[in-house]
Every structure is written in C-alpha cells, then in structure tokens.
DSSP file (Angstrom, degrees, kcal/mol; ACC not computed):
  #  RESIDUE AA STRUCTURE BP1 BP2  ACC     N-H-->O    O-->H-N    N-H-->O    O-->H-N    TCO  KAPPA ALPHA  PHI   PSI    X-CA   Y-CA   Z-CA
    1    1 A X     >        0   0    0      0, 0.0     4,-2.6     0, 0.0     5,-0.2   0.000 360.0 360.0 360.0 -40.1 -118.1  106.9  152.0
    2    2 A X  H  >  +     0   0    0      2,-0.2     4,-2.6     1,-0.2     5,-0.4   0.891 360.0  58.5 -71.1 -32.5 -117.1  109.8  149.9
    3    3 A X  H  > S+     0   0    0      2,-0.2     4,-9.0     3,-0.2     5,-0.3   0.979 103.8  47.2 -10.9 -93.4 -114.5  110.4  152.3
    4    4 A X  H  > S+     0   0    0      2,-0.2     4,-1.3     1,-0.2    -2,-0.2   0.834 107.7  58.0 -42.6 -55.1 -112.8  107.0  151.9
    5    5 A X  H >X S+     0   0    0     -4,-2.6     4,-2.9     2,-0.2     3,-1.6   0.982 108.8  47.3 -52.3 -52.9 -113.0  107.3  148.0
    6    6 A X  H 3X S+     0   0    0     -4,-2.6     4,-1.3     1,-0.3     5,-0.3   0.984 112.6  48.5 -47.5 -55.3 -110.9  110.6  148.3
    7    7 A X  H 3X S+     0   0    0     -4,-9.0     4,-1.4    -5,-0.4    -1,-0.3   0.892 110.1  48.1 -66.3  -5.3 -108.5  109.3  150.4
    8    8 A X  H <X S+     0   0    0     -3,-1.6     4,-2.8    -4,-1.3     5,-0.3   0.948 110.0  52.6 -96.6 -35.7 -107.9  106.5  148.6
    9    9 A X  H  X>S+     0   0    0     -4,-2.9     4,-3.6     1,-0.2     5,-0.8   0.998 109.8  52.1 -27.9 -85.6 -107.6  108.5  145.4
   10   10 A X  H  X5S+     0   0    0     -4,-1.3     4,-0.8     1,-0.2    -1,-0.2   0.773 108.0  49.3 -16.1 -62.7 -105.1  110.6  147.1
   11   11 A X  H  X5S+     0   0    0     -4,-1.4     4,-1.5    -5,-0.3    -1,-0.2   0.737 111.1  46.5 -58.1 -38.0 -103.0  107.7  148.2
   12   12 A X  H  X5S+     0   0    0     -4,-2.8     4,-1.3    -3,-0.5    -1,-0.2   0.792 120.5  43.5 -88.5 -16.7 -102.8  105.9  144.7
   13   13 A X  H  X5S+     0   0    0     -4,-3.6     4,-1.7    -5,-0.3    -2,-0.2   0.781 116.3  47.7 -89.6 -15.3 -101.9  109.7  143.1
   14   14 A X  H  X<S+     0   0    0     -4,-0.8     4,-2.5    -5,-0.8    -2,-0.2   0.963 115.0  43.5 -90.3 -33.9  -99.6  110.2  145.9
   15   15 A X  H  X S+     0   0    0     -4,-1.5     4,-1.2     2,-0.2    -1,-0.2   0.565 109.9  59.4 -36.9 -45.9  -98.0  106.7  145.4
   16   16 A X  H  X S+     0   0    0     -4,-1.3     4,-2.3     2,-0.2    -1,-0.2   0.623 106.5  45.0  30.8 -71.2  -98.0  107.4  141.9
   17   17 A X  H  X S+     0   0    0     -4,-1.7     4,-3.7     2,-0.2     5,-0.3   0.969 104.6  57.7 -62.9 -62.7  -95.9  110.4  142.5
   18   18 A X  H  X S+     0   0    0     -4,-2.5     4,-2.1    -5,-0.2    -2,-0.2   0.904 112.6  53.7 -29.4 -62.9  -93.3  108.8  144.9
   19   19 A X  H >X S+     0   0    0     -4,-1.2     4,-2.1     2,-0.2     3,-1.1   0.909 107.9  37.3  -5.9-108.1  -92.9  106.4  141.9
   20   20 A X  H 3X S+     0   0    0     -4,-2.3     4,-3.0     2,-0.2     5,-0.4   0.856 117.6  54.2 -42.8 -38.6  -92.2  108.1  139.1
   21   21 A X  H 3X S+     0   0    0     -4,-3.7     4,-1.7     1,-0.3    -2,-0.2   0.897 110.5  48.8 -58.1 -32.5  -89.9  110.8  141.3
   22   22 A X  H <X S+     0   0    0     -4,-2.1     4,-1.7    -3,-1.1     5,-0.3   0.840 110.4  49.8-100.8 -39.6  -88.1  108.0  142.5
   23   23 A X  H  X S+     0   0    0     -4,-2.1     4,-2.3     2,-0.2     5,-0.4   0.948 117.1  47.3 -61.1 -52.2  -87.6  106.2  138.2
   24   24 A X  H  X S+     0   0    0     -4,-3.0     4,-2.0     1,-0.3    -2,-0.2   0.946 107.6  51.3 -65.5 -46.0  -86.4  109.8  137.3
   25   25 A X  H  X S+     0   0    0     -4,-1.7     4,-2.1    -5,-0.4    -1,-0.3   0.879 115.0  42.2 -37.8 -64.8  -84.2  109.9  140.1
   26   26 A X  H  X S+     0   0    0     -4,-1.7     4,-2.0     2,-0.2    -2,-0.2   0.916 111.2  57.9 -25.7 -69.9  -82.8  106.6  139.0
   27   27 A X  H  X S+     0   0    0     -4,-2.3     4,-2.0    -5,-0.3    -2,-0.2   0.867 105.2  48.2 -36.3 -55.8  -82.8  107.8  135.5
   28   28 A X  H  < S+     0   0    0     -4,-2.0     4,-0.5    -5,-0.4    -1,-0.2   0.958 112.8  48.2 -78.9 -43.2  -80.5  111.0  136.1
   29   29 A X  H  < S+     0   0    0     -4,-2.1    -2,-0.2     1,-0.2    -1,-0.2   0.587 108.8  56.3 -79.6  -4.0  -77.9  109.0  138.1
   30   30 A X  H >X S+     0   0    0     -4,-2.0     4,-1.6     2,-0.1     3,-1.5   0.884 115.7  35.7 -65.0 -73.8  -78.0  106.4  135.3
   31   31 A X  T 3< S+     0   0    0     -4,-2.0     4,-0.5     1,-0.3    -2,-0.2   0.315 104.0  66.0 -80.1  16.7  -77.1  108.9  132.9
   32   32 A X  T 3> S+     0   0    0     -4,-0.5     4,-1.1     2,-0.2    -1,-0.3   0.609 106.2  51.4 -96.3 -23.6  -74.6  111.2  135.1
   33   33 A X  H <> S+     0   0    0     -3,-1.5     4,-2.8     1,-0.2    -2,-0.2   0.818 109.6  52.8-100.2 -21.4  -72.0  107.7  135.1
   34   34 A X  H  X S+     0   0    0     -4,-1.6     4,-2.3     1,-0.2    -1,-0.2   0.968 109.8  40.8 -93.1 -38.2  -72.3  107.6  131.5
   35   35 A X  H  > S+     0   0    0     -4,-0.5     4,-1.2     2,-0.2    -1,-0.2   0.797 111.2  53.3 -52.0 -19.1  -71.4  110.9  131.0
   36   36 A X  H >X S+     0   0    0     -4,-1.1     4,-1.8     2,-0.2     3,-0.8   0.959 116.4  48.4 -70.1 -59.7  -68.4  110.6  133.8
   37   37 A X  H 3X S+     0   0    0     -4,-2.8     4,-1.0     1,-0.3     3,-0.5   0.876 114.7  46.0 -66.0 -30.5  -67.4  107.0  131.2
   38   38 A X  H 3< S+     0   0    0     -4,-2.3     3,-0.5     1,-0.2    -1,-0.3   0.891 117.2  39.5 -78.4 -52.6  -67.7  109.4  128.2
   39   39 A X  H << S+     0   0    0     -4,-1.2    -1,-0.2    -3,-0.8    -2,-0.2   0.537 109.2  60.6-174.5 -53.8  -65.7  111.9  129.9
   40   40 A X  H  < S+     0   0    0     -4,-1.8     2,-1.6    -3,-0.5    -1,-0.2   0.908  99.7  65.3 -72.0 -50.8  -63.0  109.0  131.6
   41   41 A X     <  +     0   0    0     -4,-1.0    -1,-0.2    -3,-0.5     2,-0.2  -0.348  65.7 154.5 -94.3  52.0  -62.0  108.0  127.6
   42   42 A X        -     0   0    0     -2,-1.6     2,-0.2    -3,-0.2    29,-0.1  -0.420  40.8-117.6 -89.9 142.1  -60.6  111.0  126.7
   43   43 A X        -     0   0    0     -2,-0.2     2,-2.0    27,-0.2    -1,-0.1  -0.536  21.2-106.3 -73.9 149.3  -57.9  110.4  123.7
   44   44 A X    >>  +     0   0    0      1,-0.2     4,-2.2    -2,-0.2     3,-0.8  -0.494  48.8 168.7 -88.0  85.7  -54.2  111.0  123.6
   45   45 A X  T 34 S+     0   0    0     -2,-2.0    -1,-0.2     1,-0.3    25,-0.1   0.053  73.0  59.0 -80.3  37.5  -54.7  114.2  121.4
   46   46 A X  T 3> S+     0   0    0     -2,-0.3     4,-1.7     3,-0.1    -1,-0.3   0.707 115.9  38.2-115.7 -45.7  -50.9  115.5  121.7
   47   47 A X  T <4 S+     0   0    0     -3,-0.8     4,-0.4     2,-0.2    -2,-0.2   0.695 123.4  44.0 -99.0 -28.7  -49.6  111.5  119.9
   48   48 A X  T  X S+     0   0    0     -4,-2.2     4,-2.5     1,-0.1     5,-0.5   0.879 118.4  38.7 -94.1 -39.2  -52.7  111.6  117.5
   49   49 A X  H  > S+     0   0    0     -5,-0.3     4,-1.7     1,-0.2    -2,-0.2   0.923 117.4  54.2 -70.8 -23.7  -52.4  115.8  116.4
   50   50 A X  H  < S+     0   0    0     -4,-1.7    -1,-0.2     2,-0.1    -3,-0.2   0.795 113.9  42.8 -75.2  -7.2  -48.1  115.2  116.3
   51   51 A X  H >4 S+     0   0    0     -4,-0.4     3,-3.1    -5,-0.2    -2,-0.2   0.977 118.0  46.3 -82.5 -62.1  -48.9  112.1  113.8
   52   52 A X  H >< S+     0   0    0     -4,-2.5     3,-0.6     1,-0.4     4,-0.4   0.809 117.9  40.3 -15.0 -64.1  -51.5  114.4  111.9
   53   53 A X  T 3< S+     0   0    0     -4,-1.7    -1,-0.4    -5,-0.5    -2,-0.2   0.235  83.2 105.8 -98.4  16.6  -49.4  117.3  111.6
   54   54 A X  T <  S+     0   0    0     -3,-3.1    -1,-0.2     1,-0.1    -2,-0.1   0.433  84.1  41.0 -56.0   2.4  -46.3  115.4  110.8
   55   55 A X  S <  S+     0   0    0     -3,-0.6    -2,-0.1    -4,-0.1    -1,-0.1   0.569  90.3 122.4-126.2 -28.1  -46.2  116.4  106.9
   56   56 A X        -     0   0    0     -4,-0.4    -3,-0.0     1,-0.1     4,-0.0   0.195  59.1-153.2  -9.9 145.1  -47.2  119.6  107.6
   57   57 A X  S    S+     0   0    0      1,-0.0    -1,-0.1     2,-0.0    -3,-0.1  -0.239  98.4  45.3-135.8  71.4  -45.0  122.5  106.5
   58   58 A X  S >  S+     0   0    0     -5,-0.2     3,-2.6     0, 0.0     2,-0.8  -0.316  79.8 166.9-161.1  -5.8  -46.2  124.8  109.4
   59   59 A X  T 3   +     0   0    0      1,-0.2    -3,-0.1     2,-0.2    -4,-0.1   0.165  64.8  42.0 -14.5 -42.2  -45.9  122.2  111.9
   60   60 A X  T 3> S+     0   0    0     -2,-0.8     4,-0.9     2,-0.2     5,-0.4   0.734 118.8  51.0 -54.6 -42.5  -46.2  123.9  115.5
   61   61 A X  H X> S+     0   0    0     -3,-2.6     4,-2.3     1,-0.2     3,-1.0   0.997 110.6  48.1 -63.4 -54.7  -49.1  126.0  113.9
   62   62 A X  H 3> S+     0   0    0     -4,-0.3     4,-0.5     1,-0.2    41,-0.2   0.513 114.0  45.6 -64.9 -11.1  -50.7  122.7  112.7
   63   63 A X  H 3> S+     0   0    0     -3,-0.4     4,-1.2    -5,-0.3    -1,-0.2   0.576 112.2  48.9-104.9  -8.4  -50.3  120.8  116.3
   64   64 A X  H <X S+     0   0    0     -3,-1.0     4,-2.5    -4,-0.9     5,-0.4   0.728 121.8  43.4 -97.9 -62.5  -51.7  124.0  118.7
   65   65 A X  H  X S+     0   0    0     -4,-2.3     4,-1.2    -5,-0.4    -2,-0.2   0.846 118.5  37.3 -41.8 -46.6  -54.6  123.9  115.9
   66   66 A X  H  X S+     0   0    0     -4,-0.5     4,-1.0     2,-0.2    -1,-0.3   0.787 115.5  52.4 -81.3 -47.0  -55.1  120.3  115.7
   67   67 A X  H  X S+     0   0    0     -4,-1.2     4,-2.5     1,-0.2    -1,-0.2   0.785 114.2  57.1 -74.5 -25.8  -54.5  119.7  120.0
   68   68 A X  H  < S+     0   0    0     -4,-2.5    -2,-0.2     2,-0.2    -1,-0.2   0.884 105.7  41.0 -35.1 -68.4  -57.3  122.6  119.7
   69   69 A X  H >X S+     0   0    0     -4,-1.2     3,-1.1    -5,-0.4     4,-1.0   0.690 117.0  50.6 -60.2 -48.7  -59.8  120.8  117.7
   70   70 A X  H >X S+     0   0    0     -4,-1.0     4,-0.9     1,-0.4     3,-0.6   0.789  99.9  57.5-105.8 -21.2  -59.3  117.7  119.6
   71   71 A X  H 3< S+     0   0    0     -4,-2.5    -1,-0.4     1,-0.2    -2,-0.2   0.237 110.7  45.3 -89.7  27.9  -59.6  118.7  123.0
   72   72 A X  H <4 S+     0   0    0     -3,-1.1    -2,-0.2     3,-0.1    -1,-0.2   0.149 126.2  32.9-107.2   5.7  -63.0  120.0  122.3
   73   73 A X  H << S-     0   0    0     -4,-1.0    -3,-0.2    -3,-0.6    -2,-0.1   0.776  90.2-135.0 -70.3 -93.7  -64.0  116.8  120.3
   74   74 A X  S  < S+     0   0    0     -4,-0.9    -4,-0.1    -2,-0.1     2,-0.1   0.665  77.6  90.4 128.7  55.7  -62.2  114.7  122.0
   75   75 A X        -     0   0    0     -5,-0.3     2,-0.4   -32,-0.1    -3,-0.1  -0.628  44.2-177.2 112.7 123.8  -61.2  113.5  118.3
   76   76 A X        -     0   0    0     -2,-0.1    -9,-0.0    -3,-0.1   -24,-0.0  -0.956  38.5-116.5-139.2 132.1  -58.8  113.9  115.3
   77   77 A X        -     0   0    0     -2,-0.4     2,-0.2    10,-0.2   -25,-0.2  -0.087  44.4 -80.8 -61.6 179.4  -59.5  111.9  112.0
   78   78 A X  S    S+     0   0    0      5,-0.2     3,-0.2     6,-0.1     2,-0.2  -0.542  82.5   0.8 -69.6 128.1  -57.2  109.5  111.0
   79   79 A X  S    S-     0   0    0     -2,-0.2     3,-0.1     1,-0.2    -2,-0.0  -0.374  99.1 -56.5  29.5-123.5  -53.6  110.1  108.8
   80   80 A X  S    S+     0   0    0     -2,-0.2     2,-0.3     1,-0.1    -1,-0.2   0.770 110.4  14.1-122.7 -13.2  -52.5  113.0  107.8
   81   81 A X  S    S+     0   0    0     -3,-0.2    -1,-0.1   -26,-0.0    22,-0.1  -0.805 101.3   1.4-142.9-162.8  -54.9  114.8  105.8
   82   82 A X        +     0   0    0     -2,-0.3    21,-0.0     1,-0.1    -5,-0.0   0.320  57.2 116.2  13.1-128.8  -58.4  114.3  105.2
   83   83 A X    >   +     0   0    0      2,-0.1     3,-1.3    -6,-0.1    -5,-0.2   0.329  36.2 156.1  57.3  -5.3  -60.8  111.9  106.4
   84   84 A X  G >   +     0   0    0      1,-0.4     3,-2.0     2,-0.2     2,-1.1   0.621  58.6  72.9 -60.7 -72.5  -62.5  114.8  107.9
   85   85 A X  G 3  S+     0   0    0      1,-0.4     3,-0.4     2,-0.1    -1,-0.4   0.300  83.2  68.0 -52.0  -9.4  -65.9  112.8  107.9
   86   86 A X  G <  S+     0   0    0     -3,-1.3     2,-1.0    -2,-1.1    -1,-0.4   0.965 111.7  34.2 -73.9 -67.5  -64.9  110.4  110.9
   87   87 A X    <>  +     0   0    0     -3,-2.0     4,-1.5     1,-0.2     3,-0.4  -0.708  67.8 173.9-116.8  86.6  -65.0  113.2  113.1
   88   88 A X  H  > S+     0   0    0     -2,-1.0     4,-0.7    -3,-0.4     5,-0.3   0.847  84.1  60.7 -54.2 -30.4  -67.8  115.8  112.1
   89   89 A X  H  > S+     0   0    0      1,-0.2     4,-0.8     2,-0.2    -1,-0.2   0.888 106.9  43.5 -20.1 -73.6  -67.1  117.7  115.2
   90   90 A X  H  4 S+     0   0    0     -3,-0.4    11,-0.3     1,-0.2    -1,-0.2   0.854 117.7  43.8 -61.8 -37.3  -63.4  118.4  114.0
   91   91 A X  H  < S+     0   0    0     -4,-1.5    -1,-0.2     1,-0.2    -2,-0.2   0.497 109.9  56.2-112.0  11.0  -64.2  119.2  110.3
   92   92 A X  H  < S+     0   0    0     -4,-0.7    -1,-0.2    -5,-0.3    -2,-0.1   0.745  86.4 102.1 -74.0 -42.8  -67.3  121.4  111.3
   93   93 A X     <  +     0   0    0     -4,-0.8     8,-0.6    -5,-0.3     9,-0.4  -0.128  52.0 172.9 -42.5 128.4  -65.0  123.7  113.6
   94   94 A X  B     -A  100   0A   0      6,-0.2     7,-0.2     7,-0.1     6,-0.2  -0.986  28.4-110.8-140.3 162.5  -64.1  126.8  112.0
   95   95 A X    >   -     0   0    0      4,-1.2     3,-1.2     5,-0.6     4,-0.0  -0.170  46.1 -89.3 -86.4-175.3  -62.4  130.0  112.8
   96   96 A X  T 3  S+     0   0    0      1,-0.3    -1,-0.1     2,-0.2     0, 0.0   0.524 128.4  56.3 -55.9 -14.9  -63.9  133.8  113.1
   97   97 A X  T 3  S-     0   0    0      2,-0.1    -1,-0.3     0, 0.0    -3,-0.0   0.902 121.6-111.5 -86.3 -57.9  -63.1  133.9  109.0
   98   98 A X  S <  S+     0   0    0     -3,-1.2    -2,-0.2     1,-0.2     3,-0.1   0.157  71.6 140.7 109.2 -11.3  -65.1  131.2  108.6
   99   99 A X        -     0   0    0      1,-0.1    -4,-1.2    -5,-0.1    -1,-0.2  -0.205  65.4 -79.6 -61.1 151.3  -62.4  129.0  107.7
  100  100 A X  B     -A   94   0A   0     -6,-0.2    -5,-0.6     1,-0.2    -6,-0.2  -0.364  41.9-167.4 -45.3 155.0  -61.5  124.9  108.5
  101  101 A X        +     0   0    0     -8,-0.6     2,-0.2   -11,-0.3    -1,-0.2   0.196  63.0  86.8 -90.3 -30.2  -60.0  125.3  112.2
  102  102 A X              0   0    0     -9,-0.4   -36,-0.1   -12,-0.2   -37,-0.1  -0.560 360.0 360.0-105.0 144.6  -58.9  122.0  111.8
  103  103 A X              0   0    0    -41,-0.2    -1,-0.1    -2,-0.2   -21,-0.1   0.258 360.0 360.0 -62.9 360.0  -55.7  120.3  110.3
C-alpha cells in the first residue's frame, strides 16, 4: 500500500513537471516572435536623421551622429531639435566626455 502511494506521488510530481516544462517552453517561443516583430519594425533612420539634421550647420557630422543614435534605438525624436523626451534612449546616449551623442 505504501508502495502505491509513492508511485502515485511520483506520477502527479512527474506530471507536474512535464507541465510546467512544457508552459515555459511555450512561454519562450511566445516571446522569441515578439522579439523577431520588435526586431522586423525597424525605422527608416537615414529619411528620419537627414530631416533632423537638415538645419544643422555641421550637417554630415549631425547625420553619422544621429544614424548612430538611431540604429541603436531604433528611434530619433521628432523635428529638428528637441523633443528629446519621445525617445529616452536617444537623449540618454552620450559620448566618452560625457556629452549628448545625439542631434
């Protein structure tokens, strides 16, 4: 009789296991496609940094910076100066000085 209880123990933890391994499993391949769609929706940062850095009076300096910024965003705020706070990413960024990175 004591037997039987152990195996049956066994069976519901081992069942149990299968389970959950098999939700987690689920779980990661759930969240691997949303990273692939995050991934897929990538911006056209050479048309958004040439708009940005159109007033510039550095320009070329201000579009290598700016294409910089935004392909490691994957974001560049909106006009031509400021806005910084739409993309915290971009206005966090700074160089080895310590300085904005960012146009």
């Amino acid at each position: 009789m004591i037997k039987a209880a152990n195996n049956m123990a066994f069976n519901k933890t081992t069942l149990m296991l299968v389970v959950l391994c098999f939700i987690l499993i689920h779980e990661l391949e759930i969240y691997g496609r949303i990273q692939y769609m995050v991934a897929a929706q990538k911006i056209d940062c050479e048309g958004k940094c040439k708009y940005r850095c159109s007033k510039a009076s550095r320009n070329k300096m201000c579009i290598r910076a700016c294409n910089t910024c935004c392909d490691r965003c994957n974001c560049v705020p909106p006009g031509t100066s400021g806005n910084e706070d739409v993309c915290p990413c971009y206005a966090n960024m700074t160089t080895h000085g310590g300085r904005h990175k960012c146009p």
